[in-house]
N, C-alpha and C positions, 0 to 999 in steps of 0.2 A: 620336639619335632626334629628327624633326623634332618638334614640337606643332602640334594645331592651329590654336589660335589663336596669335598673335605674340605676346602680352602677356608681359612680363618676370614670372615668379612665383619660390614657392618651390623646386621643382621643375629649373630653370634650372641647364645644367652642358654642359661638353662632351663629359663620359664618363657612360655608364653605370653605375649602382652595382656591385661586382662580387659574383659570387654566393657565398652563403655556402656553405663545405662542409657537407656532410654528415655527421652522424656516423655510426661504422665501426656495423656490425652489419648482419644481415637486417632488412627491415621489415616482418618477417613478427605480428609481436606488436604490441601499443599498450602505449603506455605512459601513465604520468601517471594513470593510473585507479585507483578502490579497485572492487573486488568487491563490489557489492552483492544479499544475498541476501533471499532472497525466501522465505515459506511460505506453503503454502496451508492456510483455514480456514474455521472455520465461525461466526458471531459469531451470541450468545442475542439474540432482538429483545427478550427483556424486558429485561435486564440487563447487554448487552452484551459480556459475558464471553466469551473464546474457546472452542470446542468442541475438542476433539481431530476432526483430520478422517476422515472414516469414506468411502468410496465409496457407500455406502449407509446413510440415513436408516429403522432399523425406526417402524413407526407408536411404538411403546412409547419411545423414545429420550427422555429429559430431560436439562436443563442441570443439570450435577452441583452448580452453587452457588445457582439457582432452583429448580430443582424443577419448571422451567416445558416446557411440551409442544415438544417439536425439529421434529418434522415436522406444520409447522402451513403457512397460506397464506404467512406473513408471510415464512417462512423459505425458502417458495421464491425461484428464480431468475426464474419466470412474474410472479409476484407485481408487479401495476401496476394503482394507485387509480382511474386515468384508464382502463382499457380496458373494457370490457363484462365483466361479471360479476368484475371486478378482475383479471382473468387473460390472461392476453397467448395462451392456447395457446384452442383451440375445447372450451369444456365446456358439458355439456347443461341443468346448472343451475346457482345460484349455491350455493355455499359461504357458509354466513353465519357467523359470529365465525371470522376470521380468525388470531385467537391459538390457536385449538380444532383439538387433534390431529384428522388426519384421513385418511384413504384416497385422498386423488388417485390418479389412475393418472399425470396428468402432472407429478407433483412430480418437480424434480429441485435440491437441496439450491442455497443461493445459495453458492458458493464463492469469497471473497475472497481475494487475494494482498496478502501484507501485509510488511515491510519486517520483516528479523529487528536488534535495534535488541540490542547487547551492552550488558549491564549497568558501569558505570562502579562501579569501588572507588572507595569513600573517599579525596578525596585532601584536599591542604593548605587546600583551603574547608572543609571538614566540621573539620579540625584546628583551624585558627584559629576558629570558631562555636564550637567543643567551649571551647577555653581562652577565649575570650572569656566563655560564659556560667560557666566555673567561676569566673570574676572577682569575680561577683555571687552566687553561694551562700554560704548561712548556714549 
């Protein structure tokens, strides 16, 4: 293959590199990847705890470890500090305390997707910490 330019470089040969094979199989699959899963939720704006996810928010709904109201502004998806009456959808008045259960007609739940993260056992850090501090009991 000519170059461009003439200048002598790295590159510089009178053969082409030759191609590497392939290895056997379809290339129907990818590989080299891990499976990342995914769930969907509902996160308390008081206390940030996850909700079990529900299709439907009843007005009555509370965070099982606050106590605090589910289907509030805060916890909508409309829900924006910046738009007219904080609500991204056309409503005919404002909703005032935003943490305050309420009747929207255009609530619909903020649904987060969030990264399912497995628990790690105890392994040989947790072991060596463990013997380490029994070093120093009285």
């Amino acid at each position: 293959m000519s170059r461009k330019y003439k200048q002598k470089g790295y590159q510089d040969g009178d053969s082409e590199r030759p191609a590497r094979p392939r290895p056997a199989g379809n290339g129907d699959h990818v590989r080299g990847r891990v499976e990342t899963r995914y769930r969907r939720t509902i996160r308390c704006t008081e206390c940030s705890a996850n909700v079990q996810f529900m299709d439907e928010l009843k007005p009555t709904d509370t965070c099982r470890s606050c106590n605090a109201d589910l289907r509030t502004c805060r916890n909508c998806k409309f829900f924006d500090p910046g738009a007219p009456n904080e609500c991204m959808q056309p409503v005919t008045r404002r909703i005032d305390g935003k943490n305050v259960r309420n009747e929207c007609l255009q609530f619909r739940p903020k649904i987060l997707f969030e990264k399912v993260v497995e628990e790690r056992k105890e392994g040989p850090v947790n072991d060596a910490r463990k013997a380490f501090d029994d070093l120093f009991k009285i």
